[in-house]
N, C-alpha and C positions, 0 to 999 in steps of 0.2 A: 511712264507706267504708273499707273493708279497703284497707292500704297494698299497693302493688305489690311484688311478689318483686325480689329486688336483682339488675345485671344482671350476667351472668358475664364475668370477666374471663377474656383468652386465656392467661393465666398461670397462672390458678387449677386445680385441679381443681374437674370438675365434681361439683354436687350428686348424689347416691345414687351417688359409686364409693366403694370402699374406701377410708379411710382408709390410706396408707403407713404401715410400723410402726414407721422411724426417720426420722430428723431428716434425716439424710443420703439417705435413701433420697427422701424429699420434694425435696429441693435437686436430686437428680439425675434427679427427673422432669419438672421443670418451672421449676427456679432459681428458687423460693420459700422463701422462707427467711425466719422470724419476727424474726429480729435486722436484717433488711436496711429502706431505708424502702420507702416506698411508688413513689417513681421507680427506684430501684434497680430493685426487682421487676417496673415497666411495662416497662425497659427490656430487663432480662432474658427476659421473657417474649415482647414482641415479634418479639426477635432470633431467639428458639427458632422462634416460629410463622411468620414469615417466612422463616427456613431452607429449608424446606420449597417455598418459592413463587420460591427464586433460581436463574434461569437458569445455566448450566455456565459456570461462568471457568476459562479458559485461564490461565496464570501464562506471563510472558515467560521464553523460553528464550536462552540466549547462540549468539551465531553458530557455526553448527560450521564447520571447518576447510574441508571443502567448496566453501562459500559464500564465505572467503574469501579462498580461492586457489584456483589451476587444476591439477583434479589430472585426469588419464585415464590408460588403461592400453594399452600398447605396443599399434600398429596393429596390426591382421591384413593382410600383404600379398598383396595377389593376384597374379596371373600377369602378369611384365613392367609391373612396375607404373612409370611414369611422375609427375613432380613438378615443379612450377615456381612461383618465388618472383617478384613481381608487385608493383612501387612505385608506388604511386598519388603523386605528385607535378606541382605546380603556384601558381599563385598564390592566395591565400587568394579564396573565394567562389567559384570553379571549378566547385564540383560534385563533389569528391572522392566525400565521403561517400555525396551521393544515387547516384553510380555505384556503390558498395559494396555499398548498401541492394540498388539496380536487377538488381544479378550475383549476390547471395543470398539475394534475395526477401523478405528479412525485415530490416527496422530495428534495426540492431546500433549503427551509429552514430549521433552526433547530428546533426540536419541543421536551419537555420536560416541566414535570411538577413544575421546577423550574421559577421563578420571572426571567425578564429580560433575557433568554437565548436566545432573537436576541437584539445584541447589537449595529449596523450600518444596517441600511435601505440597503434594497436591491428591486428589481424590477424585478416582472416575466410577462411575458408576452404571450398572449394567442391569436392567431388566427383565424377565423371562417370565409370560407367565407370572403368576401370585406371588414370584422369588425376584427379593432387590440385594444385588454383590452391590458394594461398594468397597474399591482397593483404594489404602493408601499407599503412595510412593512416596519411599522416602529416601534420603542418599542413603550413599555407603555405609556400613554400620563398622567399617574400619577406615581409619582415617587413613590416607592414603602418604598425606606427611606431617610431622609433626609440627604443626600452628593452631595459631588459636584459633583462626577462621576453619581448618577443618575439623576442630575438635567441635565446635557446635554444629558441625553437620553432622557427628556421629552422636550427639545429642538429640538431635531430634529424629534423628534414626530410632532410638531406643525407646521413645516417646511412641513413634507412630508403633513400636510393637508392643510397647506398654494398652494402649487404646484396641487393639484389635481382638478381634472373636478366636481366630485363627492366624494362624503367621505361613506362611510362603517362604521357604529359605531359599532364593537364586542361586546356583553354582555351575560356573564357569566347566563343563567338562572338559574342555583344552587344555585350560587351563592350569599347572599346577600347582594347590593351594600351600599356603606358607602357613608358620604356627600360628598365627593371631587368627586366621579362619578356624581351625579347631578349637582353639581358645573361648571363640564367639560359641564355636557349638554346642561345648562342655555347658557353658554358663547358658545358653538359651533352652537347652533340654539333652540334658545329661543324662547320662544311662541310670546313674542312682546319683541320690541325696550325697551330699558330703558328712561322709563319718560311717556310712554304712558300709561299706567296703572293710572300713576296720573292724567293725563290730561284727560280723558275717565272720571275719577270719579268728578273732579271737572266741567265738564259740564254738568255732572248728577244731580250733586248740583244746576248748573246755573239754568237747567232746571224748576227743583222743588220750585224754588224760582220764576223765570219766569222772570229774569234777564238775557241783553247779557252777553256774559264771557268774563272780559278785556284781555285786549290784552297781559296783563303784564304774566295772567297767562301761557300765552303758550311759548315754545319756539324760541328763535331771528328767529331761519333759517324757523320756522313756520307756520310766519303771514303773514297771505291771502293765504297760499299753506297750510293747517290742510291738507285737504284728501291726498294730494300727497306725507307728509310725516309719513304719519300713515296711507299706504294704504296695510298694512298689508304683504308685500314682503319682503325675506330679502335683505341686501344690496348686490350691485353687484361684491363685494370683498368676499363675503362669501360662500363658494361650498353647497349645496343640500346635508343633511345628509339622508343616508336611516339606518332603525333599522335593525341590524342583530339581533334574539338573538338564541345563540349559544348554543347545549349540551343541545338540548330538548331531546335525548336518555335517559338521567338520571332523566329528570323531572319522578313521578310517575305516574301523573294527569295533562290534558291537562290545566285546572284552574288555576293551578299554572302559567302556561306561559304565557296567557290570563289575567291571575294579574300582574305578572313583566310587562305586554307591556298597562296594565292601569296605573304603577305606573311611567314607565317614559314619557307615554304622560304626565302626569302632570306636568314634568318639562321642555318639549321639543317639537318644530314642527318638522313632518318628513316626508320626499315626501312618503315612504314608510315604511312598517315594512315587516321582511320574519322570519319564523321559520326555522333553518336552525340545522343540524349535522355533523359536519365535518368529525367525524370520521365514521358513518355509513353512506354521501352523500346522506342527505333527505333535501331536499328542494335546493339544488345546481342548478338545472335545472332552477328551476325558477326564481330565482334569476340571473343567466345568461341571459336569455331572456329581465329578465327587465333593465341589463345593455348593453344590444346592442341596445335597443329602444333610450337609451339614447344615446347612440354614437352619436357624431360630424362629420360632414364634413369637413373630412382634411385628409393631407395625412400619411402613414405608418411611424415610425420613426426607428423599426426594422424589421430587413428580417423573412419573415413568419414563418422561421425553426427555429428559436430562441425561448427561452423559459424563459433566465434570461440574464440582464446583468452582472452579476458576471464571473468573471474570473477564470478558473479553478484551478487551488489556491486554490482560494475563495469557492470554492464550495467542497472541499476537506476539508477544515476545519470547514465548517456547518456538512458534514455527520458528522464527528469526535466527532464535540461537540453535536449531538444529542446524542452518547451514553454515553459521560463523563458525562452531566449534569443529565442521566438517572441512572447510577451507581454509582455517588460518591457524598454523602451530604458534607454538610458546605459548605466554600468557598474554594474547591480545585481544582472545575472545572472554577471558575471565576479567578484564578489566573496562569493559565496553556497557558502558549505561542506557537503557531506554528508558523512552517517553512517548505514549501516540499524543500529540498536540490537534490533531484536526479528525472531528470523526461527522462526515455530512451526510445525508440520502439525498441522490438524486431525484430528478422528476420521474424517469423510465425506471425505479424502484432499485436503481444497482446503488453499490454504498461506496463513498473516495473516504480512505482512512489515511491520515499522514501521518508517519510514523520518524521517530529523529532517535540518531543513535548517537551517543556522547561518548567523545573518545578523549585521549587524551592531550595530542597535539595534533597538528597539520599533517607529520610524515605516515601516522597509524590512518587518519583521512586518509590519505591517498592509497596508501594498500587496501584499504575497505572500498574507495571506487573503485579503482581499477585502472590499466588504459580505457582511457575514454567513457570512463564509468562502466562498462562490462562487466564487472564483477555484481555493480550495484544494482544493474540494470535485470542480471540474470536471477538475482535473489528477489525483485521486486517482480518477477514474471512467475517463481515457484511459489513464493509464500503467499499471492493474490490466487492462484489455483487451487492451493490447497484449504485457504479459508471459504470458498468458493464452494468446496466440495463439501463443507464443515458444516457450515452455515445454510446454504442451499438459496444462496443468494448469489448475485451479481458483485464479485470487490473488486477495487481497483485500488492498491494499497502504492502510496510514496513513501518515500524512504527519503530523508537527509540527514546525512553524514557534518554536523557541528563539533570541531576541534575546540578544547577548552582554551589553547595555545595556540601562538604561531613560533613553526620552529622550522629553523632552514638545515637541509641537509647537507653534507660536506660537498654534493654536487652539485647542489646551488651555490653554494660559496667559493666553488672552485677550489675547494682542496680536494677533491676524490681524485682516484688515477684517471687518467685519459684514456682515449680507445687504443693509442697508441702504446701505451705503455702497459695495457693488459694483453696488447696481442704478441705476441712468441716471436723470439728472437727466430732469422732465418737457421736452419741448420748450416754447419761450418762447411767447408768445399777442402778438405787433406789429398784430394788426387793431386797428382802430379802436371804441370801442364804438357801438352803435348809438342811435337817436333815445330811447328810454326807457332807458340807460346799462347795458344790459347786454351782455356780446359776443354776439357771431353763435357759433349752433351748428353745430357739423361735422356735416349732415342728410345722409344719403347719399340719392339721387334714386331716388324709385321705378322696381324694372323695367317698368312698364308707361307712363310718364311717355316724352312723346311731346316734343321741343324744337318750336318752329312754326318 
């Protein structure tokens, strides 16, 4: 039997073409080459015919300037344009941010039912018409525990309501507030000045006695101006608080919200009070309306189409930590760093962002993946939709999980317990055994088994 024809290699030229007429010219058709061995030339020639079969790679590109900081260009004012600056301030879990979210329709902040999950003020901005809001959020303006890292978040609390037109006070109506909320309230717009209380009672005294009241008793900057310093205004360094109080969805009974907004007129003046829900948008309307009445005459400071100063970065890693601090207790979402390292456009105009979150060793990795990446996989399919809906583009966002460390768990090591030794001892058998010495079986009674 005639041996069979030998088979062709993808590397080879095929039988009946033309021989090449140099050496070189062979090597450059197909990286064959007689001096090479025989894996050399598999290898080479695979690589060539595969060529051919490889889907389009993108090469990561470096962030541009853009993305990582906020650039626009000088507003276009329109006719009598009006502006007002807006301090979202209160005690931490309030409801800042979902009122932020609630008044710009879209998720710029992070919002989670953990303490302190916005950690650097940011500013979103709303247009209407000739009228530009711009709120800042800032954290809790009570620290939640006593450190230095959250004493500068109620630093800059006090900041962003130092800067504002008007102030917003958040309050939890569920909630019941402890003494450092009244404390906040006294000192942010108290019902009078300190000293006038005194000074009120002891002319009440003068009075009843039928005596002038010396001069001593009143204060230096006082005397001969009483009305003009006790004429009941605050000072002109101080913003106009209005009451929000927030999460009346949950109250059961209107009474109850109607008590909380008796309980802190007692410690506070307030140009207004609103009942507001953030999460169900009741009372949002009007509360808008009462803040363009107040608006100022001056001009735009952002372009109309804008909605946050934050830099897209920046706003990539609020979606991110709204789901970290929604899925992971203790402090694993407070100690988790980001970076976006890859920000490319495609050809068909959608955008791949890769984004890297810095933890602190192997075993916080692997609770951040997940089984089988699941966790990571699920976070990279919401925060790609909702940039998507942000943006009004096409994203396709990656996510990698880089542990600073390697660190093995006690069930890599084999010291954790075994399955065996976490699963429950049988229960003990105290019957008796029976007349042929074996125990009685646990027989459950047939359903059709009738007792006489």
């Amino acid at each position: 039997r005639p041996a069979p024809p030998p088979e062709e290699k993808p590397w080879q030229v095929p039988r009946g073409a033309a021989e090449p007429q140099s050496r070189q010219r062979a090597e450059d058709l197909d990286g064959f080459s007689p001096d090479r061995g025989g894996a050399a030339c598999a290898a080479a020639g695979v690589a060539s015919s595969a060529a051919w079969r490889m889907p389009l790679a993108y090469a990561r590109e470096p962030l541009p300037a853009e993305v990582r900081f906020c650039t626009f260009q000088p507003p276009v004012q329109p006719a009598s344009p009006r502006s007002l600056r807006v301090g979202l301030v209160g005690p931490p879990n309030a409801g800042k941010s979902s009122l932020l979210n609630a008044v710009l329709d879209v998720p710029i902040s992070a919002v989670s039912p953990k303490v302190n999950t916005t950690r650097d003020g940011l500013r979103g901005i709303k247009t209407s018409g000739n009228t530009q809001l711009v709120f800042l959020d800032a954290p809790g303006i009570i620290p939640s525990h006593q450190r230095q890292a959250n004493r500068d978040l109620v630093t800059k609390a006090w900041k962003g309501f130092n800067e504002c037109d008007i102030c917003l006070l958040v309050i939890d109506v569920v909630k019941r507030p402890e003494q450092d909320v009244f404390d906040v309230v006294r000192r942010m717009c108290p019902q009078e000045d300190i000293g006038r209380s005194e000074v009120r009672r002891r002319r009440r005294a003068a009075d009843e006695v039928g005596e002038a009241m010396p001069a001593v008793w009143l204060p230096r900057d006082a005397e001969g101006a009483e009305d003009e310093a006790f004429d009941g205004r605050a000072p002109e360094h101080r913003p106009p608080v209005v009451l929000v109080l927030n999460k009346i969805d949950k109250a059961d009974e209107l009474r109850w919200v109607q008590s909380r907004e008796r309980e802190f007129r007692a410690h506070g003046h307030f140009d207004k009070i609103f009942y507001v829900s953030a999460k169900k948008g009741q009372g949002i309307q009007r509360l808008m309306e009462h803040l363009k009445e107040k608006a100022l005459p001056r001009p735009w400071t952002y372009p109309a189409e804008m909605r946050t100063d934050l830099p897209h970065a920046d706003q990539i890693k609020h979606m991110v930590n709204t789901h970290l601090f929604k899925w992971f207790n203790s402090d694993v979402p407070y100690k988790i760093e980001h970076q976006t390292v890859g920000w490319t456009p495609r050809l068909d105009g959608s955008l791949l962002i890769e984004h890297e979150l810095i933890v602190q060793d192997s075993i916080v990795a692997r609770m951040i993946l997940g089984v089988r990446n699941t966790i990571v996989s699920r976070l990279r399919e919401q925060v790609s939709y909702k940039l998507s809906k942000l943006w009004g583009t096409n994203v396709e966002l990656k996510i990698w999980v880089r542990p600073l460390e390697q660190r093995l768990s006690l069930k890599d090591r084999g010291l954790g317990p075994s399955k065996d030794a976490r699963r429950p001892p049988p229960p003990k058998d105290d019957r008796p055994p029976s007349k042929d010495g074996r125990r009685p079986q646990n027989v459950a009674p047939s359903p059709c088994s009738h007792s006489a």
